[in-house]
RODREN-924691 format. One record per residue (C-alpha): residue in three letters; chain; x, y, z. Coordinates in nm, 2 decimals, m for minus. Example, Ala and Ser with C-alpha at 12.3 -4.5 7.8 and 13.67 -1.06 7.14 Angstrom:
BEGIN
+--------+--------+--------+--------+--------+
: residu : chaine :     px :     py :     pz :
+--------+--------+--------+--------+--------+
:    ALA :      A :   1.23 :  m0.45 :   0.78 :
:    SER :      A :   1.37 :  m0.11 :   0.71 :
+--------+--------+--------+--------+--------+
REM end
This chain:
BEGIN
+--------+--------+--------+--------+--------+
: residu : chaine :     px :     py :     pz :
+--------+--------+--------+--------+--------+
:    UNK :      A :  m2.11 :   1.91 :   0.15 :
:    UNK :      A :  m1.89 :   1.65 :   0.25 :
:    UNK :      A :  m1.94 :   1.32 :   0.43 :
:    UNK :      A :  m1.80 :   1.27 :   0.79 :
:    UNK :      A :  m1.90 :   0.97 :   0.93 :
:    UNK :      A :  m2.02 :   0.61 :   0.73 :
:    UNK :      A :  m2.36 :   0.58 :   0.92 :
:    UNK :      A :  m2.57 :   0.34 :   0.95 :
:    UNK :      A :  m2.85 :   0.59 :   0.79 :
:    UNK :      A :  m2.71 :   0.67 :   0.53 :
:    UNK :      A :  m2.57 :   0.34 :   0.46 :
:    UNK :      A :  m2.98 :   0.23 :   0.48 :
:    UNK :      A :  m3.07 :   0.49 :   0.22 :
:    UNK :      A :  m2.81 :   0.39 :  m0.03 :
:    UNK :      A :  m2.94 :   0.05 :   0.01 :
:    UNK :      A :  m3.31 :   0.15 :  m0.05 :
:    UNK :      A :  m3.22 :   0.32 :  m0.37 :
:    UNK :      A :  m3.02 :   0.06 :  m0.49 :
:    UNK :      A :  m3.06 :  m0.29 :  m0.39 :
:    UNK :      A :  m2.77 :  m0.40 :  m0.60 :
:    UNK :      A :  m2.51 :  m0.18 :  m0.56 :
:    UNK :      A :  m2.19 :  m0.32 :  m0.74 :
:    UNK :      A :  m1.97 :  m0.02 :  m0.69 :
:    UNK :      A :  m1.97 :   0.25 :  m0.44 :
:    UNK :      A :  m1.77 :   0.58 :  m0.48 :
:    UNK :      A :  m1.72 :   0.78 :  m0.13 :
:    UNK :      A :  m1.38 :   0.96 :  m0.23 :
:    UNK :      A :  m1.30 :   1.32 :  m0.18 :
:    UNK :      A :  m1.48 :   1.31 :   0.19 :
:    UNK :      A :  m1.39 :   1.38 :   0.53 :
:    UNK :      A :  m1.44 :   1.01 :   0.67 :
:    UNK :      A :  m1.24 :   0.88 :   0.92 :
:    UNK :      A :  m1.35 :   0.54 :   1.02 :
:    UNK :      A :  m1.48 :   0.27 :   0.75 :
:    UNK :      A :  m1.77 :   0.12 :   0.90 :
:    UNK :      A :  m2.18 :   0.03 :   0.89 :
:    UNK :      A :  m2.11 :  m0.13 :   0.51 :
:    UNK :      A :  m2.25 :  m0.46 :   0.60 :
:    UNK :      A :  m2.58 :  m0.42 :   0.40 :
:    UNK :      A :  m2.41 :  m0.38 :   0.13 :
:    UNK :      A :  m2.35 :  m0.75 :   0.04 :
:    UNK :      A :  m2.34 :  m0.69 :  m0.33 :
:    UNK :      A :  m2.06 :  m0.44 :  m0.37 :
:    UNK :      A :  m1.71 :  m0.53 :  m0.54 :
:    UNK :      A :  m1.57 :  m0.24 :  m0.58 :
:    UNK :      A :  m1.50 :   0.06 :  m0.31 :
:    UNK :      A :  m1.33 :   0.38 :  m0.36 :
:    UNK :      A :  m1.28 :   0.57 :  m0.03 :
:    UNK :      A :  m0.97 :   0.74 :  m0.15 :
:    UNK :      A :  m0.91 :   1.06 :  m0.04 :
:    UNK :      A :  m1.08 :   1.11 :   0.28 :
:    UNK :      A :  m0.92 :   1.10 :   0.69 :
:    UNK :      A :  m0.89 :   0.71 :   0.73 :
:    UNK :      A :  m0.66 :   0.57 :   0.95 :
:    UNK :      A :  m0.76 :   0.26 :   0.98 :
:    UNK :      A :  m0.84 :  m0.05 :   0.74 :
:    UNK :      A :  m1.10 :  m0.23 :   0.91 :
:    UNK :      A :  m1.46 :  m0.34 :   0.90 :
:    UNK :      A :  m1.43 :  m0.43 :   0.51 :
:    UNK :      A :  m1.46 :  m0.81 :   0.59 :
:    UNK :      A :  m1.82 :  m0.80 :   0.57 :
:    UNK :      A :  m1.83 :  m0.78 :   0.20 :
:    UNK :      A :  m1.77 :  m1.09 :   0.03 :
:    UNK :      A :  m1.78 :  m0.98 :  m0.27 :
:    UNK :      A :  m1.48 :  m0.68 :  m0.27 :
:    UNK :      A :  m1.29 :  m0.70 :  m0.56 :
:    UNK :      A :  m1.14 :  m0.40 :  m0.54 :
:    UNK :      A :  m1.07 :  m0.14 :  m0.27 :
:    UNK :      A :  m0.94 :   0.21 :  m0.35 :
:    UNK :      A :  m0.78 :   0.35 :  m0.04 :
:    UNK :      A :  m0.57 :   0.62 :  m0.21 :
:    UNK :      A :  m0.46 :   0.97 :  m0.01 :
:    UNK :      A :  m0.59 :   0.81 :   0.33 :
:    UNK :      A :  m0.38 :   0.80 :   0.69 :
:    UNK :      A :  m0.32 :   0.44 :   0.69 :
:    UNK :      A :   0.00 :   0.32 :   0.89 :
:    UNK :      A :  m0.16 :  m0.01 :   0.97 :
:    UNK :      A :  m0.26 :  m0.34 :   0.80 :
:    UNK :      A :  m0.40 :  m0.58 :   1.03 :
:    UNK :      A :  m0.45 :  m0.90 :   0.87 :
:    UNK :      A :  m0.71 :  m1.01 :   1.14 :
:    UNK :      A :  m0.88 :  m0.71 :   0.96 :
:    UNK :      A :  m0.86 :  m0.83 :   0.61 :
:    UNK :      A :  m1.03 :  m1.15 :   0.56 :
:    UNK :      A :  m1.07 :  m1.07 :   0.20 :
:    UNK :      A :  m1.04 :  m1.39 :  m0.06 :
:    UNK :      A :  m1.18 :  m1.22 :  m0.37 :
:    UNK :      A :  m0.98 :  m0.94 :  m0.32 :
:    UNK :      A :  m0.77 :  m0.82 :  m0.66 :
:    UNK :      A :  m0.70 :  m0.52 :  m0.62 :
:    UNK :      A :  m0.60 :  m0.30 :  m0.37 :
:    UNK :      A :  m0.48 :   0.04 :  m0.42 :
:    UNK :      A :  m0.29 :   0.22 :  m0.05 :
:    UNK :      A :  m0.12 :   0.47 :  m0.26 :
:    UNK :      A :   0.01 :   0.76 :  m0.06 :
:    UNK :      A :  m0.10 :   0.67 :   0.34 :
:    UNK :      A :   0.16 :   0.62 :   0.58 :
:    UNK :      A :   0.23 :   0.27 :   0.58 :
:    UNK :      A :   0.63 :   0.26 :   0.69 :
:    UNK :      A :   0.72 :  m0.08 :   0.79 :
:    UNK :      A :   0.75 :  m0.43 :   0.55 :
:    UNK :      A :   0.55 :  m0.62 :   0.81 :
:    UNK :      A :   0.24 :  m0.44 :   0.71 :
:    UNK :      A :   0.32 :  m0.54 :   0.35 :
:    UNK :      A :   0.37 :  m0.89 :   0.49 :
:    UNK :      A :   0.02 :  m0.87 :   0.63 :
:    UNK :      A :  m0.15 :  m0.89 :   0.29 :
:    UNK :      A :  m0.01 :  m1.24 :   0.24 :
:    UNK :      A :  m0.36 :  m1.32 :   0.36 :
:    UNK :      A :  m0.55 :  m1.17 :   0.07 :
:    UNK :      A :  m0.53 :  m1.53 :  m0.16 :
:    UNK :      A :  m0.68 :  m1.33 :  m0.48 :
:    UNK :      A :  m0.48 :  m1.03 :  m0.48 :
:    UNK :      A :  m0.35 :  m0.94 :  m0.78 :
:    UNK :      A :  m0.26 :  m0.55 :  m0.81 :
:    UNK :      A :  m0.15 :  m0.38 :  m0.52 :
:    UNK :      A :  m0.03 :   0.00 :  m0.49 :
:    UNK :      A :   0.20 :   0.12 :  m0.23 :
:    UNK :      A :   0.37 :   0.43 :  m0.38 :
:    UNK :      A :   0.36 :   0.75 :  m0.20 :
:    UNK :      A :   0.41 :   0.53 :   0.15 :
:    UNK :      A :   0.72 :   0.51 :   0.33 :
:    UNK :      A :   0.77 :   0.14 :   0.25 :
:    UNK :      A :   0.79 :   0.24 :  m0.10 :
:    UNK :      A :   1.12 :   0.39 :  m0.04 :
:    UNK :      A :   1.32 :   0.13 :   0.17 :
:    UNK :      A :   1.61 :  m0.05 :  m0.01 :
:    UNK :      A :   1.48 :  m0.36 :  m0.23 :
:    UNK :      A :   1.14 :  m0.25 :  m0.17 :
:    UNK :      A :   1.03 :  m0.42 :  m0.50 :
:    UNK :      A :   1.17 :  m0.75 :  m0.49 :
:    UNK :      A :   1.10 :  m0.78 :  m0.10 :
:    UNK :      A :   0.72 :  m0.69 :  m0.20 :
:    UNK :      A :   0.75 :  m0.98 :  m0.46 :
:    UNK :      A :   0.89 :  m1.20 :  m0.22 :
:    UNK :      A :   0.63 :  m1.21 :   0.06 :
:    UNK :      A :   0.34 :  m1.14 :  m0.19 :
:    UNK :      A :   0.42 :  m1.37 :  m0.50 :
:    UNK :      A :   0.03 :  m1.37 :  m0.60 :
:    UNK :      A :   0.02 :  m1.03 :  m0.74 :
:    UNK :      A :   0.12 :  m0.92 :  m1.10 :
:    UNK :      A :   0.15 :  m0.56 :  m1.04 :
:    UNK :      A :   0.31 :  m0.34 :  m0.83 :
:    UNK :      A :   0.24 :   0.04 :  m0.82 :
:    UNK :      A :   0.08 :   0.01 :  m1.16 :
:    UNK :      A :   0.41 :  m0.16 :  m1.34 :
:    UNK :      A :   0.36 :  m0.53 :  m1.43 :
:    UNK :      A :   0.57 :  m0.74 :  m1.21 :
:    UNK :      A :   0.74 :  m0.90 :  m1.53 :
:    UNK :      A :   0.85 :  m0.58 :  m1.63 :
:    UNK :      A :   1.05 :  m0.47 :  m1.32 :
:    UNK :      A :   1.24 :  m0.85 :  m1.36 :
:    UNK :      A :   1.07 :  m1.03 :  m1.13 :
:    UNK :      A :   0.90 :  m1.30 :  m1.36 :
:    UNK :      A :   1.20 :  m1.55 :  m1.26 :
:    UNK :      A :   1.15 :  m1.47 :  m0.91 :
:    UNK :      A :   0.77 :  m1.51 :  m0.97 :
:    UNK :      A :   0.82 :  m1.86 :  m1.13 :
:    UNK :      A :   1.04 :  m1.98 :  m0.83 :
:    UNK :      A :   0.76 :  m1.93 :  m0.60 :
:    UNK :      A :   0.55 :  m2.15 :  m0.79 :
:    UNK :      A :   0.35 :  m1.92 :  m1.07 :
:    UNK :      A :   0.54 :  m2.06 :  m1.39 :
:    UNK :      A :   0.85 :  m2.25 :  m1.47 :
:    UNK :      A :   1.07 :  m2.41 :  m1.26 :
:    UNK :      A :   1.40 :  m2.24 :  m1.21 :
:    UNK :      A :   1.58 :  m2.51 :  m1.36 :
:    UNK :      A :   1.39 :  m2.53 :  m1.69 :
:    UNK :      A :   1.49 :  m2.17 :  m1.70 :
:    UNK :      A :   1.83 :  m2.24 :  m1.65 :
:    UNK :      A :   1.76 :  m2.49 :  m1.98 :
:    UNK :      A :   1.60 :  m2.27 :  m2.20 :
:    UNK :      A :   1.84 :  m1.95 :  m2.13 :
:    UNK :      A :   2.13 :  m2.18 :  m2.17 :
:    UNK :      A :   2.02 :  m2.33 :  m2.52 :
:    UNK :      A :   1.92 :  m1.94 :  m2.62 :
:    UNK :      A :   2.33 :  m1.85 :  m2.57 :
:    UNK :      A :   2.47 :  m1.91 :  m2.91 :
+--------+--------+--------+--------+--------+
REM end
């Protein structure tokens, strides 16, 4: 039978059974609206993937997220008031509804992000969709599960601060011409 709502009950008895809970599977639902997961201060990784979601919200109360799985949702929205997030590595909104590069602008705020997944959206389709993602969000290192260095954005990368400067690339490129 599957889960609707994210109540505070049942929320309680996952807590009673296990104090420590590090990672919390609730995919393949019906849940519409993330919320009551405040007791669960010890999780770091979420995987509500596959349920009625339209919102992200009410995640903020975990300090510990590493990783949130939000695959096959009905996301359109990423409020960055909503996602005060700094351990954050992963994130994974594969296949929502996300349409506009100003939400993907929004995760600038997420300081530990690291792998981020956007196929299936919208966004993922616009023209220069790839470098504009590694433009506004120069912490990450992968993008829809392909390493930023391999989709030629390392140079790009090491402008924004992650690496070499541009001009000692410049130097080692032009001593490799022979």
């Amino acid at each position: 039978m599957p889960i609707y709502v994210l109540s505070k009950q049942l929320v309680d008895e996952i807590c009673k059974g296990y104090q420590s809970l590090a990672f919390l599977n609730l995919s393949k639902n019906s849940i519409s609206t993330i919320e009551n997961l405040a007791p669960l201060q010890c999780l770091s990784r979420l995987d509500l993937s596959n349920n009625r979601i339209s919102r992200l919200e009410n995640v903020d109360c975990l300090p510990l997220l590493k990783e949130l799985r939000l695959a096959g949702n009905c996301i359109s929205l990423l409020d960055a008031a909503e996602l005060n997030l700094p351990v954050l590595e992963l994130l994974d909104l594969a296949d929502n509804n996300v349409v506009d590069r100003k939400q993907v602008h929004n995760l600038a705020v997420l300081p530990s992000l690291r792998r981020l997944t956007l196929s299936g959206n919208p966004v993922a389709k616009l023209r220069n969709y790839r470098p504009g993602v590694a433009r506004c969000l120069p912490q990450i290192n992968e993008l829809d599960s392909e390493p930023l260095v391999r989709l030629g954005f390392a140079k790009l990368k090491k402008m924004h601060g992650q690496g070499e400067s541009p001009s000692s690339q410049e130097k080692d490129s032009g001593s490799n011409r022979g």
